[in-house]
N, C-alpha and C positions, 0 to 999 in steps of 0.2 A: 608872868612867865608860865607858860601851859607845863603841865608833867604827864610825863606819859605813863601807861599803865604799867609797861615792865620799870621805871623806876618808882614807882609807890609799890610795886611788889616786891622788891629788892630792899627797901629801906628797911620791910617787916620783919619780926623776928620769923629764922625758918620755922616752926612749929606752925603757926600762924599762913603760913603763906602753903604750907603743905595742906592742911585744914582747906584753907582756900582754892588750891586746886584741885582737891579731891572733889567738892561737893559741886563746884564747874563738871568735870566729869560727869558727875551722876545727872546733872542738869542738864547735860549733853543725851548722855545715853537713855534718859526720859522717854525721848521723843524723834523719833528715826524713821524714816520710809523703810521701807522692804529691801528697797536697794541700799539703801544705808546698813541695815542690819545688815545683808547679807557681806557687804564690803566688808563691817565691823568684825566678821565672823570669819575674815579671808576667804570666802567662797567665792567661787565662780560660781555663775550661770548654769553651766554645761554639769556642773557638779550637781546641783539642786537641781537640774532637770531630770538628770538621772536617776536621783534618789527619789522623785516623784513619776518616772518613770512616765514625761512631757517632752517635749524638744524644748533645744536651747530659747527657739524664737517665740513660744507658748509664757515661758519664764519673762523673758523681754516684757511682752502684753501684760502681763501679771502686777510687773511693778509698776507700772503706767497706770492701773486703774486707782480708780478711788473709791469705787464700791464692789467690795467682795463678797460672796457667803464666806460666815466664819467657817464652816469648814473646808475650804479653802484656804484661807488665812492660816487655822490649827495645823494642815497639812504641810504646806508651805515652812509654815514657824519650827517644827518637827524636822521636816527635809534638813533643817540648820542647824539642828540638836538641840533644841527648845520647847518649852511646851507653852501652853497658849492660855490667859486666865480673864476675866472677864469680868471687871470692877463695874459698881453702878454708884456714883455719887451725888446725894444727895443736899442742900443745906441744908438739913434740920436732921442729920443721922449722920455715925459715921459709913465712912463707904461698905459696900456689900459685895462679896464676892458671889457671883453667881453662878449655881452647880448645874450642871447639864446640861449645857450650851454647849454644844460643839465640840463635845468629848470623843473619846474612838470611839467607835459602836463594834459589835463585834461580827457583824454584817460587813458587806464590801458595801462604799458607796462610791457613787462618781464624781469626778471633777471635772466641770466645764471650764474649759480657759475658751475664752473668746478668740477666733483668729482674724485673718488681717483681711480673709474674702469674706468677712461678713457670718460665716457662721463661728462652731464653736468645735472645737479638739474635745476629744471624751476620753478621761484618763480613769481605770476603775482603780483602788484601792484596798 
């Protein structure tokens, strides 16, 4: 007879089964797209384009891509009330956290979002 997963959860003691769904969660929120985060964070689009001071459709482009410059990313992550931090993991060391990558500068710099005729929107910051 198969059993399904909500009755092997239900049988547990709750401590156990809270334990259990907590660190689900955290295994979830690991690893997320951009559009994921931003859903996880209730924002709109139109919200974080604003506060990056892009159009709605710049935002769209954004999360579609898979290669970003980290400052992009940083700014992005920030727009969502977030800051941005940039592990390096090793096997033979623990991870390293690496400093000055992608921090605010106190300089304005640009953000290119790619658009949909081929060139790129230029947003200064």
């Amino acid at each position: 007879m198969t059993v399904s997963l909500d009755e092997m959860m239900a049988e547990l003691p709750p401590e156990r089964r809270r334990r259990i769904e907590q660190r689900a969660a955290e295994l979830i929120a690991e690893e997320m797209t951009l559009r994921e985060l931003r859903k996880a964070r209730e924002l709109t689009q139109a919200s974080v384009a604003r506060e990056l001071g892009i159009s709605q459709d710049a935002i769209s482009r954004l999360e579609q891509r898979s290669d970003l410059l980290l400052s992009t990313l940083r700014r992005t992550v920030e727009a969502m009330g977030g800051s941005l931090s940039l592990i390096a993991r090793f096997p033979d060391r623990p991870p390293v956290e690496l400093a000055g990558i992608a921090e605010t500068a106190t300089r304005s710099a640009d953000v290119k979002v790619p658009s949909s005729r081929g060139g790129s929107q230029r947003c200064v910051s």
